[in-house]
N, C-alpha and C positions, 0 to 999 in steps of 0.2 A: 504494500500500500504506500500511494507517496503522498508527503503532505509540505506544505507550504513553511518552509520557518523564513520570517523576516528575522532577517540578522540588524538592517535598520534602514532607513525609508527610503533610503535609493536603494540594496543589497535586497531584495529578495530571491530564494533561491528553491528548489526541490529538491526531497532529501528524501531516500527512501527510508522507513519503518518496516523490520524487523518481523516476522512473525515473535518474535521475543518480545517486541513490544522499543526493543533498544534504536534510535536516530540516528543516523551517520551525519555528522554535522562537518566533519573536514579536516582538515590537517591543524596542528597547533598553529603555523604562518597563518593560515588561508584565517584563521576565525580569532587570535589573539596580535598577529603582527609583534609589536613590539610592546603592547598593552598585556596590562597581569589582570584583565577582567574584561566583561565585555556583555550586557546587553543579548537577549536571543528571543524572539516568541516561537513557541512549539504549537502547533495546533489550540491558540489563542491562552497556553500558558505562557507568560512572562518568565525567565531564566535569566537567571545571570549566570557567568562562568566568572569562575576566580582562578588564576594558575600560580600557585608557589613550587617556584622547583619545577619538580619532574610532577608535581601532585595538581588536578584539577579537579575543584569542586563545582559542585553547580545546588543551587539555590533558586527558591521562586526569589524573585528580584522585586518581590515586590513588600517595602517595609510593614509589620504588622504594627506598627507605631501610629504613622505617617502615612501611607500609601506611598510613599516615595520612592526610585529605582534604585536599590539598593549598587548595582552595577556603574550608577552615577558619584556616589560617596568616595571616601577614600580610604586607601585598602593600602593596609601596611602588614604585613607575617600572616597571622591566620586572623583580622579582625577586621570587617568593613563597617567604617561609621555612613552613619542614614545622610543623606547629602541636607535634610529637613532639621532635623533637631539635635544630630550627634549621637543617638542611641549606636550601641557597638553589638554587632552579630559576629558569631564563630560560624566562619565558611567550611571549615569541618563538617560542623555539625547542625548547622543551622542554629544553635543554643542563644537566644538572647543573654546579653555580657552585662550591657549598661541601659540602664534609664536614660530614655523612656520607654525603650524597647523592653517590655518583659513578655513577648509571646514569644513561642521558638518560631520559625522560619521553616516552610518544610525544605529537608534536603532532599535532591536527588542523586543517581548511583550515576559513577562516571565509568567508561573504559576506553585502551587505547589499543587497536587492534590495527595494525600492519599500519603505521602512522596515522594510523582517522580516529580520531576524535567520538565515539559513543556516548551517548545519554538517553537513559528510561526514565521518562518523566512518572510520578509516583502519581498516583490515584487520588 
């Protein structure tokens, strides 16, 4: 099945989905460049992608604070502050850190299979 992710208003692209349910989103270049986060919609879920290291997480991007893009904020180690109020998420884990943020964030499962880039977004 293929479906639509806007990477962002001029990038939209078709991705195929997995009988697994798992996205091929693209190579680390192709979807991070030089940026340690980035911004994704999956099938009208919001994603943000975070990369530290070799490690990429992904997050709905969307703050439970604030409604804010979390993808927008600034991301230092494992912590992105909300670009709205400063609240701090662990990109791990989605775990709210800092007020004002105290809901968790859902995470999503990331994989890296022959350079591409995989995400199953959670239910």
């Amino acid at each position: 099945m293929n479906a639509v992710i806007q990477i962002n208003s001029a990038d939209a692209r078709e991705y195929v989905r997995g009988d697994d349910g798992w996205f091929a989103i693209g190579s680390l270049d192709e979807v991070f460049g030089a940026r340690a986060c980035r911004g994704i919609d999956i099938e009208g879920v919001k994603i943000g992608l975070f990369r530290v290291g070799d490690e990429i997480h992904a997050l709905d991007d969307i703050c439970t604070h604030g409604a804010a893009l979390l993808s927008d904020g600034e991301f230092e180690g494992h912590e992105v502050e909300c670009p709205l109020h400063a609240g701090l998420v662990d990109v791990r884990t989605g775990r709210a850190l800092a007020a004002p943020v105290s809901r968790d964030t859902r995470h999503h499962e990331t994989k890296m299979e022959a350079d591409v880039l995989f995400v199953r977004v959670q239910a």
